[in-house]
Structure formats: structure tokens, C-alpha cells
FIGUKE-808738 format. One record per residue (C-alpha): residue number from 1; residue in one letter; x, y, z. Coordinates in steps of 0.05 Angstrom, whole numbers, plus 5000, padded with zeros to 4 digits. Each point is the difference from the previous one (the first is absolute). Layout:
! residues N
{r NUM 'A' {X Y Z}}
...
END
This chain:
! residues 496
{r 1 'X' {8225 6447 6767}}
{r 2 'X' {5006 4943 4946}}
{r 3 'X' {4927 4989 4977}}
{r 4 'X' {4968 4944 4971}}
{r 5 'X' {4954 5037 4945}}
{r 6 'X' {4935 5013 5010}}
{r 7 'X' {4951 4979 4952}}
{r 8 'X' {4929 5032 5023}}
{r 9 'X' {4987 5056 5031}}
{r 10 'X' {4958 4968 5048}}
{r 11 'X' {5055 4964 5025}}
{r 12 'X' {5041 5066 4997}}
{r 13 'X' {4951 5033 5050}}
{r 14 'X' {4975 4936 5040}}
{r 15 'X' {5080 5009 5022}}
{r 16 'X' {4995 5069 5009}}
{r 17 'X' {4950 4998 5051}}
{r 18 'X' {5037 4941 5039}}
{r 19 'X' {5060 5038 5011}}
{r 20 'X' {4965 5070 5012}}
{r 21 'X' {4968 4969 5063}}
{r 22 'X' {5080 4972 5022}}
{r 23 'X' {5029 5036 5064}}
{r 24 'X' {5053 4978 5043}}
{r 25 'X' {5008 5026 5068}}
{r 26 'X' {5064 4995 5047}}
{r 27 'X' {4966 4962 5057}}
{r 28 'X' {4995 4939 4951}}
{r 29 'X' {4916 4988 4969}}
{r 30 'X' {4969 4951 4973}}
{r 31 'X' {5011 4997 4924}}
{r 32 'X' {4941 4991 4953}}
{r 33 'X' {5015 4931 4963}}
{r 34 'X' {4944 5004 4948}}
{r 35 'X' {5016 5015 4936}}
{r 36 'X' {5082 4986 5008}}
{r 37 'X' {5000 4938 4959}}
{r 38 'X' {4973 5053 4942}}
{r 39 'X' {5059 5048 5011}}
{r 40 'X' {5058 4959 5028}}
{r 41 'X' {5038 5005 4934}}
{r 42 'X' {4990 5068 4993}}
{r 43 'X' {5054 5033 5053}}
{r 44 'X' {5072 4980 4985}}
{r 45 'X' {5036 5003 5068}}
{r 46 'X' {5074 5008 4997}}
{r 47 'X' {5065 5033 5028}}
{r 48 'X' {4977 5070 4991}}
{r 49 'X' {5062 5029 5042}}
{r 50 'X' {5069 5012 4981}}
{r 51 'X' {5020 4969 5077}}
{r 52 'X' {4996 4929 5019}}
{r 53 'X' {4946 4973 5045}}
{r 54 'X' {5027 4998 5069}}
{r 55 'X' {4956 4943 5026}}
{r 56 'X' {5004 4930 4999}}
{r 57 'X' {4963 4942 5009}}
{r 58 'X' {4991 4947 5064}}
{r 59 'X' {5005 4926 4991}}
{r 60 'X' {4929 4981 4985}}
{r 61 'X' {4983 5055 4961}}
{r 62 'X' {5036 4992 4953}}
{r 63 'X' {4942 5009 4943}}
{r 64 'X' {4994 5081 5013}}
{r 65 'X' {5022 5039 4937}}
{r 66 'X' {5030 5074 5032}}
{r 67 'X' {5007 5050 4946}}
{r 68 'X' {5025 5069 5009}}
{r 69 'X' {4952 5061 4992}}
{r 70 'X' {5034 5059 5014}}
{r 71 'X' {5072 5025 5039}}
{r 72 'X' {5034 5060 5015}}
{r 73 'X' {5051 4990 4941}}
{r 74 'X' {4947 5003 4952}}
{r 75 'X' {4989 5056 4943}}
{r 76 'X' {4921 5008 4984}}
{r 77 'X' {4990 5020 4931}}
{r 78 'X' {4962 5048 5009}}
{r 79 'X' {5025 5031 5065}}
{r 80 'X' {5075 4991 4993}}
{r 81 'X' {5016 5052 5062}}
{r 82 'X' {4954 4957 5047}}
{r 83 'X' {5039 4960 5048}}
{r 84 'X' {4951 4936 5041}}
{r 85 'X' {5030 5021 5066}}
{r 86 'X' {5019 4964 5060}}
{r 87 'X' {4960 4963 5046}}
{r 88 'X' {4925 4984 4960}}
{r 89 'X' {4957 4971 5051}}
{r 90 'X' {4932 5010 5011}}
{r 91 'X' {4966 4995 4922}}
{r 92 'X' {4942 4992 4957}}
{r 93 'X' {4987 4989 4920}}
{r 94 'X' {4927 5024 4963}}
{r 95 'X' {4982 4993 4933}}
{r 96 'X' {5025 5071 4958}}
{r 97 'X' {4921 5030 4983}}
{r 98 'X' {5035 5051 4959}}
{r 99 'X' {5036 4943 4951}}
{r 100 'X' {5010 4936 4993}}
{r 101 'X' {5049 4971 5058}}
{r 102 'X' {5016 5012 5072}}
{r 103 'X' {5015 5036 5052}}
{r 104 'X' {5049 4985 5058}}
{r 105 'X' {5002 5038 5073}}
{r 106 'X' {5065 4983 5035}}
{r 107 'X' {5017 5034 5069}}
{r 108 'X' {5072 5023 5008}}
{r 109 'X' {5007 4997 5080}}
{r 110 'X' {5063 5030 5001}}
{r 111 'X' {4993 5047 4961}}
{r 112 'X' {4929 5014 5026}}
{r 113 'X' {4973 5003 4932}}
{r 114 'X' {4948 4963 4955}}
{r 115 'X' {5016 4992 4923}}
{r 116 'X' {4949 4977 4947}}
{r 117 'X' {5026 4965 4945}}
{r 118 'X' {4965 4985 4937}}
{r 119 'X' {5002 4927 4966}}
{r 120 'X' {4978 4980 4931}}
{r 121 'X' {4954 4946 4989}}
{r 122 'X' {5055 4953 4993}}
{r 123 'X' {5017 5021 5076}}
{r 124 'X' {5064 5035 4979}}
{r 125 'X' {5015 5062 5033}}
{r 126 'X' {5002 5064 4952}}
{r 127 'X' {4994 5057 5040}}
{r 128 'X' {5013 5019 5074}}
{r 129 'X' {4984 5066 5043}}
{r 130 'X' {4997 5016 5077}}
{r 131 'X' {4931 5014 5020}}
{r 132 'X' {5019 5019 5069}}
{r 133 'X' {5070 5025 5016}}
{r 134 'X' {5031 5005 5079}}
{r 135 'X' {4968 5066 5005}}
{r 136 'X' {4941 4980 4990}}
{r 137 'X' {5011 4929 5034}}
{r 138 'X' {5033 5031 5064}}
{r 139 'X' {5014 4935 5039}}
{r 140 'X' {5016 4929 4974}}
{r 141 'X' {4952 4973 4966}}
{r 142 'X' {4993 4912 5004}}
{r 143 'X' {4947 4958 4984}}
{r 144 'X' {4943 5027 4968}}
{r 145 'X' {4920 4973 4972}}
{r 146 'X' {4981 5026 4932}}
{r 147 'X' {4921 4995 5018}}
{r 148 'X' {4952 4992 4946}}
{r 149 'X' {4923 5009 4989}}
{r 150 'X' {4999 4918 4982}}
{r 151 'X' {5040 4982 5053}}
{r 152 'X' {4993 5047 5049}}
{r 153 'X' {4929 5036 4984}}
{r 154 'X' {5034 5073 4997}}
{r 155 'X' {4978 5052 4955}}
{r 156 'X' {5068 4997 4958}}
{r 157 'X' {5069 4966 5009}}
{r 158 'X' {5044 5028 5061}}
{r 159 'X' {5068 4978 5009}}
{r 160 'X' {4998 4994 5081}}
{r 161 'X' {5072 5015 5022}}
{r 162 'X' {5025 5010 5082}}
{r 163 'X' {5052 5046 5020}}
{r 164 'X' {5045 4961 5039}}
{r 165 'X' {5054 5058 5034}}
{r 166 'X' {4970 5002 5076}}
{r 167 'X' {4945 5004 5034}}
{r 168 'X' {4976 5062 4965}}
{r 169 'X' {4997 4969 4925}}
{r 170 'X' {4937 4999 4964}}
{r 171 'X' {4961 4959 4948}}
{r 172 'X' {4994 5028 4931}}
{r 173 'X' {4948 4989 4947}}
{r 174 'X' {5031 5006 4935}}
{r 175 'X' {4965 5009 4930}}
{r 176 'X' {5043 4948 4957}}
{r 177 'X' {4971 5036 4936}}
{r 178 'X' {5013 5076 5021}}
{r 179 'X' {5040 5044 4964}}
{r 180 'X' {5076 4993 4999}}
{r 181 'X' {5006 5076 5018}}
{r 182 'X' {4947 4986 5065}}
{r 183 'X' {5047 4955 5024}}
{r 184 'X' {4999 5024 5069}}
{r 185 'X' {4932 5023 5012}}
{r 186 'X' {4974 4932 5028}}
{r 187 'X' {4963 5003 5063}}
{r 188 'X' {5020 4963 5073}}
{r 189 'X' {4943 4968 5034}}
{r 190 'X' {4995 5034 5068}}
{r 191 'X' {4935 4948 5016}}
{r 192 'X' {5056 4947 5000}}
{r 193 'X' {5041 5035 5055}}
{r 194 'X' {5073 4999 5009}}
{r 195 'X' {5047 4952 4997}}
{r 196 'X' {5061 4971 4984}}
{r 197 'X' {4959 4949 4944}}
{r 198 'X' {5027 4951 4954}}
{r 199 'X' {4933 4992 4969}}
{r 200 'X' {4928 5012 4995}}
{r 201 'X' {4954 4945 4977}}
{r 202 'X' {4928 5011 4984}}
{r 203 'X' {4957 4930 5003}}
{r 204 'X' {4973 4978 4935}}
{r 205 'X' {4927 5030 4989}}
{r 206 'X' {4957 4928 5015}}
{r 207 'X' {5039 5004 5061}}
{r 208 'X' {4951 5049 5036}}
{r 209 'X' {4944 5024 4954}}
{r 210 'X' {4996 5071 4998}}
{r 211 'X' {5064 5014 5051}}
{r 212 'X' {5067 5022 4989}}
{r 213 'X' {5043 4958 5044}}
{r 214 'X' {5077 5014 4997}}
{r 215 'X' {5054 4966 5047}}
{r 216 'X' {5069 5040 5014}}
{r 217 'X' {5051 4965 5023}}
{r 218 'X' {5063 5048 5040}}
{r 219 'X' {5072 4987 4995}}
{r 220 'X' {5025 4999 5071}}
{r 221 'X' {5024 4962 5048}}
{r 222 'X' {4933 5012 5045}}
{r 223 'X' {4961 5006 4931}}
{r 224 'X' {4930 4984 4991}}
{r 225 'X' {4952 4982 4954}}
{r 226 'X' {4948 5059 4988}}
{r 227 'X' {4929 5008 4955}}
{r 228 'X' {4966 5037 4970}}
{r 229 'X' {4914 4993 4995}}
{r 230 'X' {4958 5045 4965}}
{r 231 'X' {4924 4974 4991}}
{r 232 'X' {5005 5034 4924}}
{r 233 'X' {5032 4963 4949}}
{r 234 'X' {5065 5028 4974}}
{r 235 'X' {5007 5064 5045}}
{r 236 'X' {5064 5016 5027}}
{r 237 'X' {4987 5064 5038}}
{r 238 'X' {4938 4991 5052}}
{r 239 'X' {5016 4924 5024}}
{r 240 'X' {5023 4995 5079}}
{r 241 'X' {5067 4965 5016}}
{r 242 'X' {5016 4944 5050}}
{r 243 'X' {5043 4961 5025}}
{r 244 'X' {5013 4915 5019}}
{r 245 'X' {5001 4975 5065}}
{r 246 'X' {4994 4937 5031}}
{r 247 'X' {4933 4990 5035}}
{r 248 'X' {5029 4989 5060}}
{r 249 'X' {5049 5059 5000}}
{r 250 'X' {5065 4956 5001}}
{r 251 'X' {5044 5052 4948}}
{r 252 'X' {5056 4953 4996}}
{r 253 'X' {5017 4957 4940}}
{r 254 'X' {5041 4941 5019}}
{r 255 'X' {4940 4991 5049}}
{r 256 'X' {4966 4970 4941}}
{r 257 'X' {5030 4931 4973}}
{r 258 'X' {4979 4962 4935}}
{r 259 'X' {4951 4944 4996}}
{r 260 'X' {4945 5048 5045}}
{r 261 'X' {4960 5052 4980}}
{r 262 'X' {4975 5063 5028}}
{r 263 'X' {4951 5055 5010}}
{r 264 'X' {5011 5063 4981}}
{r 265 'X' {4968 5065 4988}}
{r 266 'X' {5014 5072 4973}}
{r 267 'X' {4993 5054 5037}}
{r 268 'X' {4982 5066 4988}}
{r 269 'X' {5051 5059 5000}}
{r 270 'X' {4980 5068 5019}}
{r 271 'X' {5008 5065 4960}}
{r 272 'X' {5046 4976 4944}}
{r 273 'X' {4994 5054 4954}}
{r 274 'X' {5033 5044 5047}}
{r 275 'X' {5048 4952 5036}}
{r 276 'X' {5069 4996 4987}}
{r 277 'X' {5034 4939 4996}}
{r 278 'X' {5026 5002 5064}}
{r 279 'X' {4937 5014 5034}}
{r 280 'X' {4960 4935 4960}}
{r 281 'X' {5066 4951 5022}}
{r 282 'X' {4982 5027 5073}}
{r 283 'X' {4924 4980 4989}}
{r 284 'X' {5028 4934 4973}}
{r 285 'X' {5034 4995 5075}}
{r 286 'X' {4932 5020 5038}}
{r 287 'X' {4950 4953 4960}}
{r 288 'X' {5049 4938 5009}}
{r 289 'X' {5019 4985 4925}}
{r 290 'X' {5035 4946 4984}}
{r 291 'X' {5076 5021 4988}}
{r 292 'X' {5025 4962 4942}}
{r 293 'X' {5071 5005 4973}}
{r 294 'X' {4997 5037 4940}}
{r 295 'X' {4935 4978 4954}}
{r 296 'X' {5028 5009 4930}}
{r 297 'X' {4949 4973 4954}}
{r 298 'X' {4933 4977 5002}}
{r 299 'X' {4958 4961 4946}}
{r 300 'X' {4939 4970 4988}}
{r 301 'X' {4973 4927 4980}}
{r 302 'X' {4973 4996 4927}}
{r 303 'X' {4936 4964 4975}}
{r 304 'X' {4946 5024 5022}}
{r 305 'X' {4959 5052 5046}}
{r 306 'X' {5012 4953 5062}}
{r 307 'X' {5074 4989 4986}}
{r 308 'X' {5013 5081 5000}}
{r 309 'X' {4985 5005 5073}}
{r 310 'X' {5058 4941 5014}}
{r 311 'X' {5065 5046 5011}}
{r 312 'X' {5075 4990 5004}}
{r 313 'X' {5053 5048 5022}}
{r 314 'X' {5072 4994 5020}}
{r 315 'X' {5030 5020 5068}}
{r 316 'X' {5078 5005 4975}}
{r 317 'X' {5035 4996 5067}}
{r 318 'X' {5049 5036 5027}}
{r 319 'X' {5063 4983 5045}}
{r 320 'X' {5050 5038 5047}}
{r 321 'X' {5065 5024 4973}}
{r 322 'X' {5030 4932 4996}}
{r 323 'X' {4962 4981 4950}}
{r 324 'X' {4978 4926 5042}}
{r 325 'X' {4964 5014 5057}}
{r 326 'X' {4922 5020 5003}}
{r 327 'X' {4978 5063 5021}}
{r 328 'X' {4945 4976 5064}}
{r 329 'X' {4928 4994 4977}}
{r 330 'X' {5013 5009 4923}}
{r 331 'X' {5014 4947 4947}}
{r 332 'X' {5073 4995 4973}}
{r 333 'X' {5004 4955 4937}}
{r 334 'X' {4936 5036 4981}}
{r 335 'X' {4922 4963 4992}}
{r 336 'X' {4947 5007 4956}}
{r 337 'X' {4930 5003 5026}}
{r 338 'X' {4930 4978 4975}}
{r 339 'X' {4942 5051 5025}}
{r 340 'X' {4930 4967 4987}}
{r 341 'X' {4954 5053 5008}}
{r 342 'X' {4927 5000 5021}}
{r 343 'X' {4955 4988 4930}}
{r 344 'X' {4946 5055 5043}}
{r 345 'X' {5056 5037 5030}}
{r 346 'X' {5056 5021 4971}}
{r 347 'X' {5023 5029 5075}}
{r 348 'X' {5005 4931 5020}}
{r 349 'X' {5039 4939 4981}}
{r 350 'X' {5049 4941 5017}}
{r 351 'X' {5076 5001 4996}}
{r 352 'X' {5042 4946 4993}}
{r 353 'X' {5081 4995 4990}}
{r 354 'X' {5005 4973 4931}}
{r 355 'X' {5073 4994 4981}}
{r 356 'X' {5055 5008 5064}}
{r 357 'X' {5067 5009 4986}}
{r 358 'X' {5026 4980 5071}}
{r 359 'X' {4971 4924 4985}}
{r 360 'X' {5075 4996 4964}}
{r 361 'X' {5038 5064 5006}}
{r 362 'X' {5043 5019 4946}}
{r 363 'X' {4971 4941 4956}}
{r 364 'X' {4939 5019 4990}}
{r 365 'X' {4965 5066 4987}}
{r 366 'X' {5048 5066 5024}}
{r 367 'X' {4967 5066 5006}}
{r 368 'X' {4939 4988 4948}}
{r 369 'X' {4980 5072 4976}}
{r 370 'X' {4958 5000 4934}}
{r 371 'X' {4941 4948 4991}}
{r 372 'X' {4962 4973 4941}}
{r 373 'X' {4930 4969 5010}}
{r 374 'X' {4972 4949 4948}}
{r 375 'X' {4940 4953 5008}}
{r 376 'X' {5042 4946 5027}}
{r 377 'X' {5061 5023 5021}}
{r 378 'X' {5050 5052 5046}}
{r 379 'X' {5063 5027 4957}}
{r 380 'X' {5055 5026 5054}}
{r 381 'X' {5046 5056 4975}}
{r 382 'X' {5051 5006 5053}}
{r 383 'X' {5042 5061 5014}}
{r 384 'X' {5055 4962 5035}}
{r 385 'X' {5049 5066 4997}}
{r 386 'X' {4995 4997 5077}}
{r 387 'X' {5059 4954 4989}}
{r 388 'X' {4982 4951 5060}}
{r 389 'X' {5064 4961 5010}}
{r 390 'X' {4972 4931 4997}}
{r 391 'X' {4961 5012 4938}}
{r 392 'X' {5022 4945 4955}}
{r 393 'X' {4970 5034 4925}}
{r 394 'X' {4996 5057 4955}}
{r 395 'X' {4933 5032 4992}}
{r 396 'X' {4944 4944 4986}}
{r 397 'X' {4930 5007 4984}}
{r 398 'X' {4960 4937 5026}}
{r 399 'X' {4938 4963 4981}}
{r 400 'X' {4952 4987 5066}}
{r 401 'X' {4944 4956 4980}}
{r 402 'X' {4935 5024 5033}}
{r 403 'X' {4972 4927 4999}}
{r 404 'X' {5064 4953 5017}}
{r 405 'X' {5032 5058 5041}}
{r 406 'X' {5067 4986 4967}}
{r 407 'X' {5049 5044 4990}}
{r 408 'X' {5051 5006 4934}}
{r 409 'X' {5050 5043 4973}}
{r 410 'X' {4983 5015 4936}}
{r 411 'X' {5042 5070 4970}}
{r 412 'X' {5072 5017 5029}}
{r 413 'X' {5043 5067 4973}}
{r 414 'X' {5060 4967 4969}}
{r 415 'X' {5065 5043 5015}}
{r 416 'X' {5044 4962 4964}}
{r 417 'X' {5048 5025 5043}}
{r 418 'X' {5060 4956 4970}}
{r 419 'X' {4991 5017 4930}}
{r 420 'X' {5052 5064 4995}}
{r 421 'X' {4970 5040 4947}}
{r 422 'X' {4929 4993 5028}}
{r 423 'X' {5027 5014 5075}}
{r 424 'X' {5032 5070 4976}}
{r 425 'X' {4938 5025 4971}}
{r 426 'X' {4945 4986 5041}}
{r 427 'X' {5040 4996 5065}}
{r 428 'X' {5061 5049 4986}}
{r 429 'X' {5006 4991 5078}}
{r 430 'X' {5018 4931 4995}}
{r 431 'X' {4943 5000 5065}}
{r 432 'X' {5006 4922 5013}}
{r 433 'X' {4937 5003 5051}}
{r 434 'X' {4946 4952 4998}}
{r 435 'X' {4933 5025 4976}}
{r 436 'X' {5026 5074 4981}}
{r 437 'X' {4939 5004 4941}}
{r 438 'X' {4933 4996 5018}}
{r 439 'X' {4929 5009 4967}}
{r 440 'X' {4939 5047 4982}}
{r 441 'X' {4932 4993 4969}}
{r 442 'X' {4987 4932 4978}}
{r 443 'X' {4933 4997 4969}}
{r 444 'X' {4956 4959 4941}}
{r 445 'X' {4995 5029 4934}}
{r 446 'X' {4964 4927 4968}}
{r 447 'X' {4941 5038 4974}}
{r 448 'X' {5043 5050 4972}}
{r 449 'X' {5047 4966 4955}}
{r 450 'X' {4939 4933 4983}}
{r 451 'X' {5063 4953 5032}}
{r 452 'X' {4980 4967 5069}}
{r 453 'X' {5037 4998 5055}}
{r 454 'X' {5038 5064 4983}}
{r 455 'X' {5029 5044 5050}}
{r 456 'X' {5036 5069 4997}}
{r 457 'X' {5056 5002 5062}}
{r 458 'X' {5046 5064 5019}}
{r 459 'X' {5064 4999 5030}}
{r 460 'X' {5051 5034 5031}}
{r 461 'X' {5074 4978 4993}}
{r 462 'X' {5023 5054 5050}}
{r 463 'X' {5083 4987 4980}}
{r 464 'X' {4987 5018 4931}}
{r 465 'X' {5015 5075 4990}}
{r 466 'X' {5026 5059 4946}}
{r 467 'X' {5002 5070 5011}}
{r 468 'X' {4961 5000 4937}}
{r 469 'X' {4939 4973 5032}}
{r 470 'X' {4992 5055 5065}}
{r 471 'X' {4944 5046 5001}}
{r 472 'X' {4975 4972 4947}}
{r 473 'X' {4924 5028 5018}}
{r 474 'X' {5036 5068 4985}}
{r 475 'X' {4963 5027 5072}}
{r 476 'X' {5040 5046 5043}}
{r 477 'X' {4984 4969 5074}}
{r 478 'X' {5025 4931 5011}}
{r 479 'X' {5037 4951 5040}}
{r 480 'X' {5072 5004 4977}}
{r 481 'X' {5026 4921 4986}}
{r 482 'X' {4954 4994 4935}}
{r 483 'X' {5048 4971 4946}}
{r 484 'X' {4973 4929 4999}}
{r 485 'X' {4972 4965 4932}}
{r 486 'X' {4931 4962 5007}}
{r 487 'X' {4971 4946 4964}}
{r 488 'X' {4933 4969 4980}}
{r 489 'X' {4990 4931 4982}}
{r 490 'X' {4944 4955 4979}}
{r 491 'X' {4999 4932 5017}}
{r 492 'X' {4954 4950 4961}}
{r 493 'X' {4970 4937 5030}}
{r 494 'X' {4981 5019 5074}}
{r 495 'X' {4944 4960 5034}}
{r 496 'X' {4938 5039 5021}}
END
């Protein structure tokens, strides 16, 4: 980091304690503004990666500033063997309380790791290790909650990851500060059941004093959306699980349209710490859950106790083999939904379709999968690599307005599929699809770096590979097809 020189050492620790407090979390929070005007000139964000940015921006939006933070290309000083693998999706950055600096939690999902990298106080990445390698990981691992005691209320910070392999994957809670050589003694969280999770979501802490509330959304065509309630703050292990239904047992989604709301409830699922998967997807069945197609991400609103309880979660569609025609009862083009739930109750709430891709199919949203929440606003990843045949765009990530309920595209991946030397690298396939990249973790790291409006945003350009990039978690037990580079960008300038 280029600093501006500091002249008392009042100031020195005044900025000290600002930043100590900073954590960013991948279901996007609410940034702490006060105080940034002090340190805004202190972090000098630039091109940190050897790799171009593979984003661009949307007429409109033209203001954003996207700078690269890290690739797979990339040689850390002081790690020159570590390789930032393919896939990083679910994430997290905290504060370093070893040293000044940061630290940076990246799932790998296919190669069912989690690496920790190390950034300086400038932000620059220096060092990079795999905290949990595909032995340890066992199943994909996707989105993923770094909880926090000031976010969150729990005792210390937990990166929140779901397996996401079948109905039998579990939810870990992983230490990001352990030990490089405990790498694989994190824990799964039976209390949370089994299922084939993209992510698990505690509420915010004002949300419901004294309770742990955490929403689990499953990736499947009849998926649902599950939680978690313990009456003791921050406890992961003695909580009971349930399940969302409509209150009047209808467990079909395209039975709900936008512009109404309703009533829903969670229900309580039986014996789920010695339940296999299976058995808690045929409870689902018998207690009339609402069958969603494949919830894929779920966030929260920021700004205050009341807006923690106001939830949004993607349903990313699904089609049959033809890749245009629906599958009967589920969405195709993929919705998001906003769950209001009871300020008394958290077993009871409203839902509402938000955002529906079917109100202009192919033009609009296509199969949304990762979410960021912000005070005012929705920000749609999509995961368009269902390759829908009247999809008109490459993979977009669009700005709903909570208040005006308008919808623009703010982010796309640019291919630059005509520009030879570009093309051979990052798509040595020459894969002319539409929307073959698609997105992770996008999530606010204002308070970290003193800039507002700042936002970290993982992605996954799925044609770029090199033999030199497989296995690069160094486990023993994975899926095969792992040679892809990542990439992590931030992007400057995006309204809360």
C-alpha cells in the first residue's frame, strides 16, 4: 500500500482500530462508513494480477473502476509453488490479527477445497495456502458465509461452507485461522442435516436477539429452502431443523406468480442427526414443502435489525433436454424471491416473487445463482451455462432496485472471443457458446479498504485451462476436469 505519512501517533492508532473492526463476508454486509473519509487515501487499489480482468462494464455503469486481485497465473512472493485454483466461489476476507493486512477465504468448488490467501495492507496478495484440500472437502463445495461475532454474534469467525455432491453432502464449519497442517480437521454440522446445499446463511444477530437463525437453500430441481433455529446465540450443534412450506400446502412453484404475496411457514423435520439425505428429502415429500428448482444462494437485506429478517434467494430453473421448454411446476429462466419473515417469529413470514425471468425469457435474467444483498438493492449473478437456446447474453450480473423494482444489467464476463490471441488462451476450445463463464462470491469489502462502494467479486471463466493449474489443492480425492484458472476482481463505485 502507498501511504500518505502519518504524522501522530494518534492518528496512527485512531486508523488502526477502524480497520481492526473491518470484515467482509460473502453474502454481501453492510459496510461501516465512519471513519473512511480518514483512510480513503491510504489503500492504493490496482492491477495486482499478472491476467487481465475478464469483466466488463454495462451501458450506464460506466463509472465502476474493476481492478484485478488475484488469478491463477499469478506467482505470490512468498508462496511461489501455490497455484489460486479453479472455480473460487463461496468467500470471505478478515482483518490478519497476527500482522498488519488481510486475510482472504476463497472456496474452490471443483476442486472441493478452500484456500486462504494472505494480502498486505496495500491488498496485494503475498502468500497463498490450501486450508482445506478435497480430502478433507469431500464434495463440492459453493457458496459459503464467513460468520462473525459483529455480524453474526458467534463466539469466533466460521467460514460456513455446503457440500453440494447429493443428497448426502454436509455443511462444514471451518476455522479460517487454523493451522495450515489441520487443514482437514474441520468439523460438518450434522444439526444442519443433509443436503445437496449451495449455502448456509446465518441472519445477522439484531435479527432475532439471542437466536441463531440460519437459512439453507438445496440445489435441485425439487430443492427447498431449509433453517436452522437454535434459541442460543451462535450454537451450531443443539438447534432443530425445518423446512418451508406454503401455509396452505400447495408445494408447487409456478403456482405462485409475482405481484402477490404469500404465507409460509417452516416446518419441523424429525431426527436429523441420524437421517440420511435421502430419508430428510422424503420428509420434505410428507410435510408438503415447497419444491423449488434449485435454490442457489440466499442473502440478507442490510441496515438494520429489521432489514436482516427481509430475505432473498434465487430459484435457478431448470429445463428438459432441449434446453426451451419448462419442466411442469418449476421455474425455467430462474426467479429470485423476497421472504419477509415474522419480526416475533422467525417460523413465519411472507414470500413474494421478486425478479422473474419468464416476464422476458432470454432477455432478462437466465438461471440467477449467486446473490448480493445491500441496503437498497438485489445484485443477480447468473450462471447461464445451462445454455438455453434463446438466451440472447453472456453472463450478466443485474441491479434490481428494492424501491423502483427495476431491473439493470450492470457486470457482463467479456470473452473477447474475436480477439485471436486472447481467444487461444482463455478459450483454447475456441467454445463460441453464449454465457460459458459465470460467477462466485460477490461481497462488500468498503470498510475494509476506507473506499465506499467497494466490492470484492469471484469468477469462473470455465474455458480457460493449463495442465499447470489441476490439482492444484495437492488432495488425493477429487473430481477429475479441474484444470480451469479463476479470477477475483474488485469493482469500485457500486451503489448500496
Amino acid at each position: 500500500m502507498k501511504t500518505t505519512l502519518l504524522k501522530t501517533k494518534t492518528l496512527s492508532f485512531a486508523i488502526a482500530a477502524f480497520v481492526a473492526t473491518a470484515i467482509a463476508v460473502s453474502a454481501c454486509k453492510k459496510s461501516n462508513t465512519d471513519g473512511i473519509a480518514a483512510v480513503a487515501d491510504l489503500i492504493d487499489l490496482k492491477d495486482f494480477s499478472v491476467n487481465p480482468s475478464l469483466l466488463k462494464t454495462m451501458s450506464g455503469f460506466e463509472n465502476l473502476k474493476i481492478t484485478t486481485l488475484i488469478s491463477s497465473d499469478d506467482v505470490l512472493p512468498e508462496s511461489p509453488g501455490f497455484i489460486f485454483g479453479a472455480q473460487p466461489d463461496g468467500a470471505g476476507i478478515i482483518r490478519n490479527p497476527e500482522g498488519e493486512g488481510f486475510i482472504m477465504i476463497n472456496n474452490h468448488e471443483i476442486l472441493q477445497s478452500v484456500s486462504r490467501v494472505y494480502l498486505d495492507k496495500n491488498f496485494k496478495p503475498v502468500k497463498g495456502e490450501y486450508i482445506v484440500d478435497s480430502d478433507g472437502g469431500m464434495t463440492r463445495l459453493c457458496s459459503a458465509t464467513l460468520a462473525t461475532p459483529e455480524e453474526h454474534g458467534f463466539a469466533k469467525a466460521t467460514f460456513l461452507t455446503a457440500g453440494e455432491s447429493g443428497s448426502e453432502s454436509m455443511i462444514h464449519a471451518i476455522d479460517p485461522l487454523a493451522p495450515a497442517d489441520k487443514k482437514n480437521s474441520q468439523r460438518t454440522l450434522s444439526a444442519l442435516g443433509k443436503w445437496s446445499a449451495e449455502n448456509a446463511v446465518p441472519l445477522p444477530k439484531g435479527a432475532y436477539a439471542g437466536k441463531t437463525v440460519v437459512l439453507i437453500g438445496e440445489d435441485e430441481t425439487d430443492g427447498q429452502l431449509a433453517m436452522y433455529l437454535s434459541n442460543t446465540q451462535g450454537d451450531l450443534n443443539s438447534g432443530k431443523l425445518y423446512v418451508m412450506k406454503r401455509s396452505n400446502n400447495d408445494p408447487i412453484e409456478t403456482n405462485m406468480s409475482k405481484g402477490q404475496d404469500y404465507d409460509v411457514e417452516f416446518v419441523e423435520l424429525d431426527n436429523v442427526k441420524s437421517a440420511t439425505g435421502a430419508q430428510l428429502q422424503q420428509q420434505t415429500i410428507d410435510k408438503k414443502a415447497l419444491m423449488l428448482a434449485r435454490v442457489e444462494d440466499i442473502d440478507y437485506r442490510k441496515g438494520s435489525a429489521a432489514n436482516g429478517r427481509e430475505v432473498y434467494f434465487t430459484a435457478t430453473g431448470v429445463s428438459q433436454a432441449d434446453k426451451e421448454t419448462a419442466v411442469s411446476g418449476k421455474t425455467m429462466w430462474g426467479r429470485v424471491y423476497k421472504l419477509v419473515l415474522d419480526p416475533n417469529n422467525p417460523l413465519k413470514g411472507k414470500l413474494a416473487v421478486a425478479v422473474d425471468g419468464n416476464d422476458n425469457p432470454g432477455k432478462s435474467i437466465v438461471n440467477p445463482d449467486n446473490l448480493c444483498v445491500t441496503e437498497n438493492f438485489v445484485y443477480i449473478q447468473e450462471d447461464g451455462d445451462s445454455y438455453y437456446k434463446k438466451n440472447d447474453h453472456d453472463g450478466t450480473i443485474w441491479q434490481f432496485s428494492m424501491a423502483a423494482k427495476t431491473l439493470k444489467p450492470m457486470l457482463q464476463m467479456n470473452h473477447r472471443r474475436t480477439e485471436t490471441a486472447f481467444n487461444a488462451k482463455y478459450n483454447p476450445s475456441n467454445d463460441q457458446r453464449t454465457s460459458s463463464w459465470e460467477y462466485g462470491a460477490m461481497y462488500d469489502v468498503s470498510s475494509l479498504t476506507g473506499i465506499p462502494d467497494t466490492f470484492v467479486l469471484n469468477l469462473h471463466p470455465h474455458t480457460w485451462t493449463d495442465a499447470k493449474f489441476k490439482n492444484a489443492d495437492g488432495g488425493t480425492t477429487r473430481l477429475t476436469n479441474n484444470s480451469e484458472g479463476g479470477q477475483v476482481v474488485i469493482v469500485r463505485g457500486i451503489a448500496k
